[in-house]
N, C-alpha and C positions, 0 to 999 in steps of 0.2 A: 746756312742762314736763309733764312724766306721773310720777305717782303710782303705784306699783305696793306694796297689801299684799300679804301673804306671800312678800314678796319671796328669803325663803332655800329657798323649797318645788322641788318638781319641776316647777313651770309657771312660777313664778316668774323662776326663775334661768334657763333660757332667756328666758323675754321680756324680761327687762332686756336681756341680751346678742343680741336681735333690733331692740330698738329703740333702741340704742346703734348698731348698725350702720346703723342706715336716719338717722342725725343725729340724734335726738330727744336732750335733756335727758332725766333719769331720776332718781326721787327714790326711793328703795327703803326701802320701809317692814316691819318685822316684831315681833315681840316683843322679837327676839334676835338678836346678832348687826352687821354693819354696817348704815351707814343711821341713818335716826331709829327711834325703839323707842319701838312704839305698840303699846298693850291695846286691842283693838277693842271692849271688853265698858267702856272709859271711854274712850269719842267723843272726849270734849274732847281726850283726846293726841295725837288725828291732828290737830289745828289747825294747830299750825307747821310739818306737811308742805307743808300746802294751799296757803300762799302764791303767787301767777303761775299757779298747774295749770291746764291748759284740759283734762285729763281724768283719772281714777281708773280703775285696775282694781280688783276690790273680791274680795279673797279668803278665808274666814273657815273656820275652826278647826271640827273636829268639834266640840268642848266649846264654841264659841261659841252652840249652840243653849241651851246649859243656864245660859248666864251674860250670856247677849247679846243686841240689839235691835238691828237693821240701820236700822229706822226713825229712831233716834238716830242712828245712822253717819251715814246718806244726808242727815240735816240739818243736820248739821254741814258734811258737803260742799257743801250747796246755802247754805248763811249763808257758806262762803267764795267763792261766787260761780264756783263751777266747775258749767262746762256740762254734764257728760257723765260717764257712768259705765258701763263694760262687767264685769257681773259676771259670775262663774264660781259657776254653777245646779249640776245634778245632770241627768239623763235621768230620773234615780226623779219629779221633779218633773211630768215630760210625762206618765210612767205611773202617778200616783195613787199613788206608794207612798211620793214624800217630800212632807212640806209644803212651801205655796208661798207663804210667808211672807217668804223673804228674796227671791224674784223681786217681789211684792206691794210690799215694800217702796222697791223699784228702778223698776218701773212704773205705780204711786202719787205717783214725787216730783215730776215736772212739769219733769224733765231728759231731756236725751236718754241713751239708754239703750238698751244692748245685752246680747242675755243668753246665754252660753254653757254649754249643755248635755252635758256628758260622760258616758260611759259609762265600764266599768271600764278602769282606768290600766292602762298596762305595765308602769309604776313598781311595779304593786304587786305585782311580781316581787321585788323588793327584801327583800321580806319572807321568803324561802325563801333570799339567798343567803350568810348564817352557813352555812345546815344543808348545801347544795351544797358550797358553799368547803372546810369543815371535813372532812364526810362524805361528800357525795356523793349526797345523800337530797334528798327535798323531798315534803312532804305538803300535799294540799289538799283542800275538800271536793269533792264534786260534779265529779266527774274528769274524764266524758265532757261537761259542758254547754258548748258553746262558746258565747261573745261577740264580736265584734268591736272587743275591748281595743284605745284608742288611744293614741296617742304623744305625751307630756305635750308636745314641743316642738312638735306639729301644732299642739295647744289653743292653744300661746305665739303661735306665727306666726298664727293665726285670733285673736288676740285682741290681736297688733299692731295687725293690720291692723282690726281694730272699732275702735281706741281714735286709729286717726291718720285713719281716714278717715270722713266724717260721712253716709258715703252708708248707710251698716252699723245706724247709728239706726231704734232699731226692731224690729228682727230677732230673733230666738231659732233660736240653731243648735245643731244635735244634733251631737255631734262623735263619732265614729267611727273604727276602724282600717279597712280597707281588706278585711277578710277575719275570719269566727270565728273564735276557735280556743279551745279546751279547756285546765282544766291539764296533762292528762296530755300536749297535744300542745307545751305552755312548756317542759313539763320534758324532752322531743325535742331543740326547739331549743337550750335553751340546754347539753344534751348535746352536742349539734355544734357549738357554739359554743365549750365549752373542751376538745373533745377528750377525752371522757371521758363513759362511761355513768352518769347519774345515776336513782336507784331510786327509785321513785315510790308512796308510798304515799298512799289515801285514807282522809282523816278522815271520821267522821261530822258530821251537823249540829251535834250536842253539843259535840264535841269543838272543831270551828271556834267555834262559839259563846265558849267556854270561855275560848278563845284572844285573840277579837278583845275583849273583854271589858275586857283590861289596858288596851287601847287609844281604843276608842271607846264610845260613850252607846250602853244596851240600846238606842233604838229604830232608832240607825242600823245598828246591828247586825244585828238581826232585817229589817228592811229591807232591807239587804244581803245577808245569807241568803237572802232571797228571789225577791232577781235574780240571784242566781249560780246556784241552785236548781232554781226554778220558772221563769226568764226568759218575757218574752210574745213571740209573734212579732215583733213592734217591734224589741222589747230586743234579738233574737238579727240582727235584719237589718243588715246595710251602711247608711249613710246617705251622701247624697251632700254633705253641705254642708264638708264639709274640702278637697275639690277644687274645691266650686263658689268657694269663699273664694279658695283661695292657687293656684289656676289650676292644680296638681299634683295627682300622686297622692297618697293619706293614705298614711303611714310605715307600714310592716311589723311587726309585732313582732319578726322578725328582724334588720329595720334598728336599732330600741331594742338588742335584745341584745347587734349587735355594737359600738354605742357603749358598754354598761354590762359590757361582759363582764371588766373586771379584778374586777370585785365578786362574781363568780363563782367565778372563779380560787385 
């Protein structure tokens, strides 16, 4: 049996339906929603998930930096006697620009332990397609900076396969899309994707700022600015570990699109 928090998320809800297909049991845990409903910021609620688990995926909330201890998480999982834990890190962690507290956490507990590293979502398209759907618009900062944004369901299948095979123990993979690209070049794609020119305006720093604000903690914010921004050569390069993991290529952001394209629509 496997343990997956955030289980209603974008990495989530693929990897339940990855690891339902490979026979695994599947215990889906989140604040909200189905499943059992756990507050990760009070440990003791994931208790009666943990019963029989031989592993945890461990997924945690922007706002869990501002209200949460993963050190409490991970000992509550290690007093119910579960081996193994593959958590979902950050890339900003490899490049010094997020704390490495909740990786710390995970490779401090004297479990075996996997750690995966992401760079920006594709999902995080999502976030532009009210203004597409509605208008046809879509703004964003830093227009021309490309990433190699990956495919929340690469992360799921890289992160089945940490959590069912024990050879993965150990490891910290950077997960990657297969190719940069820009927002001005998303907002291309997903123009070809519903048949229709969509107009592309760029926000200032401020302005994103201002925005991300509602949603996340100033400092993952400003941190986030920074790699969208500023990116280091690292940041902006391919990484091979989503092919070296699932023996394929990493997903396209094309390939996301045309699965999320009624959201555009």
């Amino acid at each position: 049996m496997i343990v997956i928090t955030g289980a209603t998320g974008n990495v989530g809800r693929p990897l339940i339906q990855s690891l339902i297909a490979a026979g695994e049991d599947v215990v889906p845990v989140s604040r909200r929603g189905e499943g059992h409903q756990v507050d990760l910021t009070k440990p003791e609620t994931l208790k009666p998930a943990l019963d029989g688990a031989k592993a945890v995926f461990l997924l945690t909330s922007a706002d869990f930096l501002a209200g949460g201890n993963l050190h409490d998480v991970v000992d509550v999982i290690k007093a119910a006697g579960v081996p193994r834990v593959v958590l979902l890190s950050s890339q900003g962690v490899g490049s010094k620009r997020h704390p490495s507290i909740h990786e710390d956490a995970v490779t401090g507990s004297g479990l075996d332990w996997t750690i995966l590293r992401p760079g920006n979502f594709d999902s995080n398209a999502f976030q532009w397609a009210d203004s597409i759907r509605t208008q046809r618009t879509m703004a964003a900062p830093f227009a021309d900076v490309a990433l190699p944004a990956v495919d929340p369901a690469d992360i799921a299948d890289v992160a089945a396969a940490a959590l069912r095979d024990p050879s993965h123990a150990g490891a910290i993979y950077t997960l990657t899309g297969p190719a940069a690209i820009s927002p001005r070049q998303q907002a291309e794609v997903i123009a070809q994707a519903v048949g229709e020119p969509v107009q592309f305006t760029e926000l200032s720093r401020d302005q994103a700022r201002t925005g991300m604000l509602t949603f996340m903690p100033e400092p993952v914010v400003e941190a986030t600015l920074d790699v969208l921004g500023t990116p280091t050569a690292v940041e902006q390069a391919v990484n091979p570990d989503v092919p070296k993991v699932l023996g394929r290529p990493a997903s396209t952001f094309a390939d996301w699109v045309s699965r999320n394209v009624q959201a555009f629509r």
